[in-house]
C-alpha positions as CSV (number, residue, x, y, z in Angstrom):
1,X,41.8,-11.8,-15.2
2,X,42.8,-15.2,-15.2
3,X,40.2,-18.2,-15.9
4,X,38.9,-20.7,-13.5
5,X,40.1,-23.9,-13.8
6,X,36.5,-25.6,-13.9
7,X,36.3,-29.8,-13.4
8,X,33.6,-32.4,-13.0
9,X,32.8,-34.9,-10.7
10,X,30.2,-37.9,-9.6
11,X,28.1,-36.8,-6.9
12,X,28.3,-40.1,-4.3
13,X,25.4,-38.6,-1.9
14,X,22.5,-36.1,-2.1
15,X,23.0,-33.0,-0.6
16,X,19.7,-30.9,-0.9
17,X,22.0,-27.9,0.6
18,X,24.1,-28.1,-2.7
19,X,21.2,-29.2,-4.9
20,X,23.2,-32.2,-5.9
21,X,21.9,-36.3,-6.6
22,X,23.7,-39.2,-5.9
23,X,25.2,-40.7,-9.8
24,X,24.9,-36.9,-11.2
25,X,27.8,-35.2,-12.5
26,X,28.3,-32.1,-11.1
27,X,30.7,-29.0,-12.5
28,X,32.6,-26.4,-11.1
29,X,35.5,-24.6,-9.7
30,X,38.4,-27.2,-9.8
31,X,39.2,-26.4,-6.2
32,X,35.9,-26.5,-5.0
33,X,35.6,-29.8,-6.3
34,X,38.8,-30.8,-5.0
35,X,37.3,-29.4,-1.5
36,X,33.8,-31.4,-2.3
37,X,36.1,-34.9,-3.0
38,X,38.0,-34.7,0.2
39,X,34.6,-34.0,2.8
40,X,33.4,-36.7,0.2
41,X,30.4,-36.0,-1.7
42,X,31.9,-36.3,-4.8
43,X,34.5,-38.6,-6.5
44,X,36.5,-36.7,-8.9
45,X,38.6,-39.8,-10.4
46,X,38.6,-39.9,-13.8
47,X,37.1,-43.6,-14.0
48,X,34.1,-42.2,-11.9
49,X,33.6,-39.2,-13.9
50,X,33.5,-41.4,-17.1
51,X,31.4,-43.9,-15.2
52,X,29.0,-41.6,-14.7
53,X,29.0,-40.2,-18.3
54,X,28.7,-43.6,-19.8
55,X,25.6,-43.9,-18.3
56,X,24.1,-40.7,-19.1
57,X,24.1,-38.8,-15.7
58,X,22.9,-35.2,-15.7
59,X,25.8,-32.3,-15.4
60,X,24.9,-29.9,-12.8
61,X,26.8,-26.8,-12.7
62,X,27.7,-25.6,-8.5
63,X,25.3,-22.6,-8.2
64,X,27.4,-21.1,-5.7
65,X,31.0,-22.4,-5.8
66,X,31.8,-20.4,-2.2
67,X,28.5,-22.0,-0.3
68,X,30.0,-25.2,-1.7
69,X,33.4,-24.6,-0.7
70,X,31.9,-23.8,3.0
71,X,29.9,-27.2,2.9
72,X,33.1,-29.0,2.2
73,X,35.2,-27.5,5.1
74,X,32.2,-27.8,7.1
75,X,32.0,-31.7,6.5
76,X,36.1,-32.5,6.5
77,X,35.9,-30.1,9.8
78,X,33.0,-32.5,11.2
79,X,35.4,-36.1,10.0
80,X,38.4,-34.8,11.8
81,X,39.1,-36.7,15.6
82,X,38.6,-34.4,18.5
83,X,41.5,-34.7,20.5
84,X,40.6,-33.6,23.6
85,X,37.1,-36.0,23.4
86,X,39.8,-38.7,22.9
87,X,41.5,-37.7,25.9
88,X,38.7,-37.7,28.2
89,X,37.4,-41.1,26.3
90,X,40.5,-42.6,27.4
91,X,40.6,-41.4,31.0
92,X,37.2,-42.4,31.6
């Protein structure tokens, strides 16, 4: 079995759901938090993770990776346009 690929991040937002704190550092599943950087509640730049540990921020591991991953399609679901909306926008 291969392992996970496992990477931090800085949490930008709280997200009670997730159990996450804005300036925490949070670790898990590299593609979850690849997931959780582009809905954006997390920053996964290098410079931001070392931000964060310069300054002492708590590491908090992603209790359940999948509910996580769900959150983050959820959220870059909810940010993409709605092209009919737009349509009827327009002919209004």
């Amino acid at each position: 079995m291969a392992k996970v690929q496992t990477a931090r991040a800085r949490v930008l937002a709280d997200h009670v759901g997730l159990g996450i704190k804005c300036g925490q550092l949070v670790e898990g599943p590299e593609n979850v938090i690849k997931a959780l950087t582009a809905a954006g509640v997390v920053d996964n730049h290098e410079d931001a993770v070392a931000y964060a540990s310069s300054k002492g921020a708590d590491v908090v591991a992603i209790e359940d990776p999948a509910t996580a991953a769900e959150v983050a399609a959820a959220i870059t679901e909810e940010k993409q346009p709605d092209p009919a909306g737009a349509s009827q926008a327009a002919a209004s």
